[in-house]
Backbone as CSV, one residue per row, in Angstrom:
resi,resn,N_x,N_y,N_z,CA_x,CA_y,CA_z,C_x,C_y,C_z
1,UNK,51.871,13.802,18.764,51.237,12.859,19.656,50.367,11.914,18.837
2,UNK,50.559,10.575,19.030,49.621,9.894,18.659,48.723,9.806,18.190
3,UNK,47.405,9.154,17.623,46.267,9.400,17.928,45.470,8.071,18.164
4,UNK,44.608,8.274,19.842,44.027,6.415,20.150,43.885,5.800,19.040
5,UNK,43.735,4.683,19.072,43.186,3.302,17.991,43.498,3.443,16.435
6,UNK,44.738,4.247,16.232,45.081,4.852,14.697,46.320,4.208,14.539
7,UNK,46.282,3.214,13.495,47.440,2.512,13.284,48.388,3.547,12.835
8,UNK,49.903,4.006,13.541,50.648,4.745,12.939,51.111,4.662,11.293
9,UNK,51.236,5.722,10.894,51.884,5.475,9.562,53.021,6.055,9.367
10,UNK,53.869,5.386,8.650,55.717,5.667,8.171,55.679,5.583,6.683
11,UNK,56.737,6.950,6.505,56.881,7.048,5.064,57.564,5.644,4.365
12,UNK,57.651,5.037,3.419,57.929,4.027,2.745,59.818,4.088,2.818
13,UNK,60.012,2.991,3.517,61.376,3.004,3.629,61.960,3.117,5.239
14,UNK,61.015,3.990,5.806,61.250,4.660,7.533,60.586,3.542,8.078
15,UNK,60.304,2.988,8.047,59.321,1.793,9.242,59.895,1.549,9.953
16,UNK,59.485,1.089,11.818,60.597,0.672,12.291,61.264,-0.489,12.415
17,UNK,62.381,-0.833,12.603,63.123,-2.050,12.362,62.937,-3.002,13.449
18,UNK,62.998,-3.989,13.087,62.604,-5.068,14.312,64.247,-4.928,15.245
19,UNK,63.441,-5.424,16.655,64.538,-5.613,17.640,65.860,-6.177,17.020
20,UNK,67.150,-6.089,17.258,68.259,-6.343,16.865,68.994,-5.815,15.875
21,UNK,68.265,-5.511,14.758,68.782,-4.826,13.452,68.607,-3.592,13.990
22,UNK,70.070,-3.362,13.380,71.089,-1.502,12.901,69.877,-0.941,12.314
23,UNK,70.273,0.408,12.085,69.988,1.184,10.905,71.126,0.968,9.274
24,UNK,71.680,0.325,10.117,72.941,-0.143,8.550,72.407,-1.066,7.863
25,UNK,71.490,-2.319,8.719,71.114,-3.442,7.719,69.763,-3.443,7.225
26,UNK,69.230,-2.037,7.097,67.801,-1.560,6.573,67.891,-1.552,5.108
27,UNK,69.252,-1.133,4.465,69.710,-1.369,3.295,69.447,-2.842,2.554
28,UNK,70.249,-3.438,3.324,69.970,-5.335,2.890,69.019,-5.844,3.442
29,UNK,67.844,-5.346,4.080,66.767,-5.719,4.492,65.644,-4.940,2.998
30,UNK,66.095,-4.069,2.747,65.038,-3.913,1.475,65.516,-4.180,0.393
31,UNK,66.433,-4.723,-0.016,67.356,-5.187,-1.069,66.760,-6.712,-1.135
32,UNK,66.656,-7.563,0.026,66.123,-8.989,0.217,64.732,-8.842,0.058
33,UNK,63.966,-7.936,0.354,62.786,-7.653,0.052,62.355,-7.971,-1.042
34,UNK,63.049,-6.626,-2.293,63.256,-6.583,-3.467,63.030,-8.235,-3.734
35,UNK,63.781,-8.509,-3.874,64.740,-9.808,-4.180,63.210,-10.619,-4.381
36,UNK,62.786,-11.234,-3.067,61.369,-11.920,-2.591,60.382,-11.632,-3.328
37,UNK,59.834,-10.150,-3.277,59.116,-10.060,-4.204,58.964,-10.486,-5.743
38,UNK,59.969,-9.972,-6.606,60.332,-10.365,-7.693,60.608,-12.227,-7.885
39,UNK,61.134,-12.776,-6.611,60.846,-14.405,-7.112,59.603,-14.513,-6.610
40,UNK,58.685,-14.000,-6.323,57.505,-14.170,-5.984,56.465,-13.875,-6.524
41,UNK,56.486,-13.237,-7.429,55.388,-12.415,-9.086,56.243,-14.049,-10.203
42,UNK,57.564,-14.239,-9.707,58.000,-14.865,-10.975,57.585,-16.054,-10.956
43,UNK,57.148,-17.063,-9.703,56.891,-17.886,-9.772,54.917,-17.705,-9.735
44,UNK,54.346,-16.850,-9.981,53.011,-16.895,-9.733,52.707,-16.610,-11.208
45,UNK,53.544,-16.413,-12.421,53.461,-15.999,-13.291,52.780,-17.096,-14.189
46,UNK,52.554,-17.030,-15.066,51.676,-18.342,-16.022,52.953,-19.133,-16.316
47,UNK,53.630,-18.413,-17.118,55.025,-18.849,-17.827,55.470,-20.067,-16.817
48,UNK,55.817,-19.510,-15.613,56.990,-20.370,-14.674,56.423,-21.315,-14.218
49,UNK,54.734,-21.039,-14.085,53.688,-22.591,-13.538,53.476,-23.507,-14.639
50,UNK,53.700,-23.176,-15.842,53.614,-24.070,-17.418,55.124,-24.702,-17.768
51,UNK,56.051,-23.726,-17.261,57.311,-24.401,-17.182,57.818,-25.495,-16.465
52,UNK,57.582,-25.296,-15.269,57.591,-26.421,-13.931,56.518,-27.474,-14.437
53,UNK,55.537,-27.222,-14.671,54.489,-28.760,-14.788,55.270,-29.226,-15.738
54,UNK,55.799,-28.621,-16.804,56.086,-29.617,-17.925,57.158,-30.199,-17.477
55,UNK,58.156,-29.460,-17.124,59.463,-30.400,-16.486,59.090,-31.423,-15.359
56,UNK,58.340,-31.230,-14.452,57.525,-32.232,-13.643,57.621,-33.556,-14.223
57,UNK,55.949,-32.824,-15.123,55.238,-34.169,-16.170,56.505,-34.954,-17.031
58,UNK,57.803,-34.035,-17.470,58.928,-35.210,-18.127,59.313,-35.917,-17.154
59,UNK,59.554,-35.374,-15.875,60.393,-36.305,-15.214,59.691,-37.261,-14.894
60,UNK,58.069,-37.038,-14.255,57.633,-38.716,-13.654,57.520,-39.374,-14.947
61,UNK,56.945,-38.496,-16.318,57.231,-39.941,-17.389,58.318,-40.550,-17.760
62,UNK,59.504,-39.926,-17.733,60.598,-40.430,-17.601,61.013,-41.604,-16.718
63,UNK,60.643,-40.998,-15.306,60.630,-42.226,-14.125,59.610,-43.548,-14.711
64,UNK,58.484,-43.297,-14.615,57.596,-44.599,-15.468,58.094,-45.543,-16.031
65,UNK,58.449,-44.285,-17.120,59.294,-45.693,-18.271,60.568,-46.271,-17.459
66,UNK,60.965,-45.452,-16.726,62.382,-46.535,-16.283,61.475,-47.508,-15.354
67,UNK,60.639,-47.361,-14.620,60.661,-48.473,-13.877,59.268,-49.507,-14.652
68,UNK,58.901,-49.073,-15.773,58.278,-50.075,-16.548,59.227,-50.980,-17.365
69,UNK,60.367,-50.451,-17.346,61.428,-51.074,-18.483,61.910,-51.707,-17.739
70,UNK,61.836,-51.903,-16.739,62.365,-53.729,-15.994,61.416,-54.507,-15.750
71,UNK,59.706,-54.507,-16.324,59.065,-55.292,-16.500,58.886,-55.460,-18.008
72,UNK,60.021,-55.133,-18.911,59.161,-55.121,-19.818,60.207,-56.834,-20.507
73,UNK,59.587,-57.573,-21.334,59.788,-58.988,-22.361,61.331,-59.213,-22.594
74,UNK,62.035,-59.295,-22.639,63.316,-59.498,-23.465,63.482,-60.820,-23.975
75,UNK,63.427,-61.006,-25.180,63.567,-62.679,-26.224,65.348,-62.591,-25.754
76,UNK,65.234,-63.396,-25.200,66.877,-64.051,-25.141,67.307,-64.544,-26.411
77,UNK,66.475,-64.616,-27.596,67.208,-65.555,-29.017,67.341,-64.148,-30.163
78,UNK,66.499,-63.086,-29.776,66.765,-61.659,-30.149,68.137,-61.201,-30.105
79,UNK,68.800,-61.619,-29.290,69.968,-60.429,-29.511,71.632,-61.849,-28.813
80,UNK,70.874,-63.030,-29.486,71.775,-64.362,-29.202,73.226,-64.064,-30.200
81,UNK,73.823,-63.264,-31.159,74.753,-63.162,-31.645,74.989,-61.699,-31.043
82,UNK,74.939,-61.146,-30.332,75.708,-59.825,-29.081,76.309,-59.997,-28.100
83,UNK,77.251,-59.529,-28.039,78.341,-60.129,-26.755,77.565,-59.070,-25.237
84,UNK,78.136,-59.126,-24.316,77.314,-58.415,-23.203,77.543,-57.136,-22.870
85,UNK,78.920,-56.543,-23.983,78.813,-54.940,-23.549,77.881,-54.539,-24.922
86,UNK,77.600,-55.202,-25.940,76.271,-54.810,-27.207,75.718,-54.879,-26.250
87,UNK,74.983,-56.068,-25.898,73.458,-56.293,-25.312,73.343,-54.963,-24.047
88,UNK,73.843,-54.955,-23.753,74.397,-53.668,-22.466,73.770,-52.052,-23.106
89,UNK,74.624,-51.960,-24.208,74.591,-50.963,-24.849,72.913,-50.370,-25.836
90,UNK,72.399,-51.669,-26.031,71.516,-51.851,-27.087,70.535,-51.877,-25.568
91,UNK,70.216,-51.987,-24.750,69.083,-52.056,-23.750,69.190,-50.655,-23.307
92,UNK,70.140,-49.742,-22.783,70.284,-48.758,-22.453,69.555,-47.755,-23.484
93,UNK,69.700,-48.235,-24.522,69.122,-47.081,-25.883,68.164,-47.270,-25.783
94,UNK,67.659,-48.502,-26.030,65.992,-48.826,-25.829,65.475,-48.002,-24.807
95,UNK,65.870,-48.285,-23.356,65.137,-47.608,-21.717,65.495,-46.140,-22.272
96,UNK,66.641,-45.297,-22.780,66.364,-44.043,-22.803,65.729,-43.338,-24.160
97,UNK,65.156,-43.815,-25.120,64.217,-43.635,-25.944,62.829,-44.088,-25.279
98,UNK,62.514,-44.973,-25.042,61.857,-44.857,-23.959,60.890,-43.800,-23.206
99,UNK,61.884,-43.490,-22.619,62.025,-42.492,-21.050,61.833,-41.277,-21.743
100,UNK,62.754,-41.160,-23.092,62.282,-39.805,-23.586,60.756,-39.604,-24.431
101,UNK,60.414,-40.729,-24.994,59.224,-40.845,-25.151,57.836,-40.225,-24.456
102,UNK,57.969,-41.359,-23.128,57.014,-41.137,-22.567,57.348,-39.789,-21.987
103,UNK,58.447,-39.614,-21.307,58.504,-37.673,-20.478,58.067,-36.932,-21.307
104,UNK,58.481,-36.867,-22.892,57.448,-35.662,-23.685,56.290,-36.074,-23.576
105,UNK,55.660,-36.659,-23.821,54.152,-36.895,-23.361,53.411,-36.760,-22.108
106,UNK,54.501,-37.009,-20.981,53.932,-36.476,-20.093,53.847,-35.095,-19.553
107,UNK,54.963,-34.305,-20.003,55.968,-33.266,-20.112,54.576,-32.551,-20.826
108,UNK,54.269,-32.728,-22.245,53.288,-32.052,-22.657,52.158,-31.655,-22.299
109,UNK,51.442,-32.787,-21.640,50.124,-33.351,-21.498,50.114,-31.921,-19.595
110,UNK,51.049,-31.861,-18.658,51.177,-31.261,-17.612,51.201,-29.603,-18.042
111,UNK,52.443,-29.137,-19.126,52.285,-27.894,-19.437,51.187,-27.551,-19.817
112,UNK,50.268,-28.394,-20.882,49.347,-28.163,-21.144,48.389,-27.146,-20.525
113,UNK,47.943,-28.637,-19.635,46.733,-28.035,-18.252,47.269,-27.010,-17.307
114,UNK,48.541,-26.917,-17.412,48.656,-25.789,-16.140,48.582,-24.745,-16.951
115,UNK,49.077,-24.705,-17.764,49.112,-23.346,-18.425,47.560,-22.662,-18.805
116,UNK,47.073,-23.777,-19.271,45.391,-23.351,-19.700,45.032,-22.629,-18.520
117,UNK,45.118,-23.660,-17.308,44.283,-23.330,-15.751,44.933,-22.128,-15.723
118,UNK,45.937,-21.915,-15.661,46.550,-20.783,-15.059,46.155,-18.878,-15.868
119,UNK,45.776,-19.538,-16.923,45.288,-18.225,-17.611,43.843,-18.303,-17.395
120,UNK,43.147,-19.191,-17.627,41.683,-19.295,-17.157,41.877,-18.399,-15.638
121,UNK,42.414,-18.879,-14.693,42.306,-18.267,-13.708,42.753,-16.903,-13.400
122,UNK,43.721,-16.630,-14.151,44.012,-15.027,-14.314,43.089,-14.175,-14.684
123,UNK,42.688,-14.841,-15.794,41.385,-14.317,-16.384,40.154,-14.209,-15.715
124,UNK,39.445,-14.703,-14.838,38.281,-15.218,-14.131,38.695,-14.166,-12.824
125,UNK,40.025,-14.687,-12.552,40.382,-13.519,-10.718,39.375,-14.546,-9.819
126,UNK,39.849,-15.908,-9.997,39.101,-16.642,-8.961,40.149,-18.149,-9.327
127,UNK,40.297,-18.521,-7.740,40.296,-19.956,-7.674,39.359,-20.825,-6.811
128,UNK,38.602,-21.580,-7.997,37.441,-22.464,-7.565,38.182,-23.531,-8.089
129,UNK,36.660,-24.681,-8.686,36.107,-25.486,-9.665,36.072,-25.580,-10.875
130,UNK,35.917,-24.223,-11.099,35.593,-24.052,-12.844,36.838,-24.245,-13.428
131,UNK,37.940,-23.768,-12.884,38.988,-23.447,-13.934,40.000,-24.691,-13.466
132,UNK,39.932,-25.864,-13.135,40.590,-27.189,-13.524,39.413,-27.891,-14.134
133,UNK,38.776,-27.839,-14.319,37.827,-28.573,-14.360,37.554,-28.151,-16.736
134,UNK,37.452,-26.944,-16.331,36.892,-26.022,-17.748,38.137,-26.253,-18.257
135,UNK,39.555,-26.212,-17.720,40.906,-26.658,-18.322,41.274,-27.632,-18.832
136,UNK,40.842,-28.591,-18.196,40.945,-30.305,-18.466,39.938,-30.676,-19.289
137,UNK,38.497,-29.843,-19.867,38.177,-30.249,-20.781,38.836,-29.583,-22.074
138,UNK,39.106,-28.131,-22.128,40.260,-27.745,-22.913,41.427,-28.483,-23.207
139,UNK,42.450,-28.940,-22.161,43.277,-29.984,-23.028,43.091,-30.963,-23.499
140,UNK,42.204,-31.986,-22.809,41.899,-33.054,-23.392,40.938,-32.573,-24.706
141,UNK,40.366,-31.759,-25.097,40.045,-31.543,-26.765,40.917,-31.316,-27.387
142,UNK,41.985,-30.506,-27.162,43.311,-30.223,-27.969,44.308,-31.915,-27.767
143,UNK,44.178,-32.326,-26.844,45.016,-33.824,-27.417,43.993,-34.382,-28.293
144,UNK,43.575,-34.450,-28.353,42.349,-35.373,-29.362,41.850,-34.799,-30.083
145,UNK,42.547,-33.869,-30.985,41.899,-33.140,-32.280,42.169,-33.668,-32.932
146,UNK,43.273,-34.430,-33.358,43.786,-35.426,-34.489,42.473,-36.523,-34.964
147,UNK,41.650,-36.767,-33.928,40.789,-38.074,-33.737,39.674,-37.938,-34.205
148,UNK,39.098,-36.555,-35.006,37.639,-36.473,-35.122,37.157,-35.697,-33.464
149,UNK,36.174,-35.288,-33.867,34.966,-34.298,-33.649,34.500,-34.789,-32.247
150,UNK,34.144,-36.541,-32.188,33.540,-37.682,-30.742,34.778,-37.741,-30.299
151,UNK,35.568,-37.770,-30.439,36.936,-37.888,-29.791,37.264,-36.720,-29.210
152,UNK,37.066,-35.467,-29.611,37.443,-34.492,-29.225,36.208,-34.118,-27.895
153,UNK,34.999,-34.323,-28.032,34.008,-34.347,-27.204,34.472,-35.260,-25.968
154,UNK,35.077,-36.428,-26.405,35.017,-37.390,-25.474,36.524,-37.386,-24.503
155,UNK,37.479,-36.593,-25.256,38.550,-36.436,-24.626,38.502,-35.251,-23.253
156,UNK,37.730,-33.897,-23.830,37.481,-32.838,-22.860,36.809,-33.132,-22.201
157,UNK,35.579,-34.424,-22.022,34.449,-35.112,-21.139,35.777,-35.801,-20.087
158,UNK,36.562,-36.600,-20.937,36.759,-37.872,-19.526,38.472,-36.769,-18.983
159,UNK,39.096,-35.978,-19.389,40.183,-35.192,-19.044,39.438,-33.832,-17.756
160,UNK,38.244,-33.693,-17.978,37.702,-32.720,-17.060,37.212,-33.403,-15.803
161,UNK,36.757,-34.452,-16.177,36.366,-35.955,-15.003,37.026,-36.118,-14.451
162,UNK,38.544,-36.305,-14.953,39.802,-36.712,-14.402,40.532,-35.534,-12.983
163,UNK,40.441,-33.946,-14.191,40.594,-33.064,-13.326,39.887,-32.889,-11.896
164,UNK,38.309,-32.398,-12.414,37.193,-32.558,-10.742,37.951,-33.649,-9.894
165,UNK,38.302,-34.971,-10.445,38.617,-35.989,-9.042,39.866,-35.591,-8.810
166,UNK,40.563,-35.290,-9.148,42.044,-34.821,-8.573,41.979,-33.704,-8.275
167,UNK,41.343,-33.012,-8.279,41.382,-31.632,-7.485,40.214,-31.525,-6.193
168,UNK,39.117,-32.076,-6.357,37.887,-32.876,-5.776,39.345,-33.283,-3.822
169,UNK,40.208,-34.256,-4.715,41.248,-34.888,-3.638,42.264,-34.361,-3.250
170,UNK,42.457,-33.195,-3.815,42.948,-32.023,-3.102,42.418,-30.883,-2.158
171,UNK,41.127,-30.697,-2.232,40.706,-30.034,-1.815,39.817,-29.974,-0.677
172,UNK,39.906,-31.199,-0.181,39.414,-31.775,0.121,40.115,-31.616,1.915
173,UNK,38.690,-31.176,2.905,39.030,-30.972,4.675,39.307,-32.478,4.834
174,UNK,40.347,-32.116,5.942,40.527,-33.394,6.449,40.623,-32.919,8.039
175,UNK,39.898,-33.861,8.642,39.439,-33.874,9.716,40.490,-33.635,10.774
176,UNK,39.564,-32.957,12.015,40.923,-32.471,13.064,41.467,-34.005,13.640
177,UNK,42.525,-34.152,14.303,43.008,-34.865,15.152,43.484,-34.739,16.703
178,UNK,42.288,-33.989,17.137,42.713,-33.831,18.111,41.944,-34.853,19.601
């Protein structure tokens, strides 16, 4: 018998099955389980959030440069001895050097910070403030180590600035509409 106000308990595996489902599809109901869980540790993992930003960060720099490369100069007296499948050929190389350019840079600059944040925050067992914020001055010192010592000060100053307002605008209530 029961007992009042005592949430029942079932051995692991016995629970009961929602309306409609067999006892046959309890099998592929914890098999999909399985499944969920495991893409679900995999994507919360540092690795797979440093992986994704960086592929992200290539693609919009990638995008950039393509759609900066139809504003960008072309000297018509530059390439006046090329017939139009050269000139064709020779612009295409340009936009995808380019594109690959800027996507590693952006590509970098994204793995970077997520990856930092993402261990900062593993580490800490908190999501606030501190850890985009304490991240973005971490990468921006590591891009700007090449630059001297004020550079490196000044990179983790205006990259942590950058972070607070973009996360500041994420985080940010937005009012009911009702």
């Amino acid at each position: 018998m029961p007992l009042p106000l005592v949430a029942p308990v079932f051995a692991a595996g016995r629970e009961p099955l929602p309306p409609g489902v067999t006892e046959e599809d309890r099998e592929n109901m914890l098999q999909a389980k399985k499944y969920q869980d495991n893409m679900q540790a995999g994507m919360e993992s540092c690795v797979a959030k440093t992986v994704i930003a960086g592929g992200g960060g290539f693609a919009i720099g990638a995008f950039f440069s393509l759609m900066s490369a139809s504003f960008a100069y072309e000297d018509p007296l530059l390439r006046q001895s090329m017939n139009n499948k050269q000139k064709t050929v020779e612009i295409f190389k340009d936009m995808g050097k380019g594109m690959w350019r800027s996507g590693k840079g952006f590509g970098k600059v994204g793995a970077l910070f997520a990856g930092i944040e993402c261990v900062m925050e593993s580490y800490r067992a908190k999501n606030d403030m501190v850890n985009p914020v304490a991240a973005g001055f971490v990468a921006g010192g590591i891009l700007a180590r090449n630059s001297g010592p004020k550079a490196v000060l000044g990179g983790g100053l205006a990259f942590a600035a950058f972070s607070a307002a973009i996360d500041l605008f994420l985080r940010r209530e937005t009012p009911d509409d009702d």
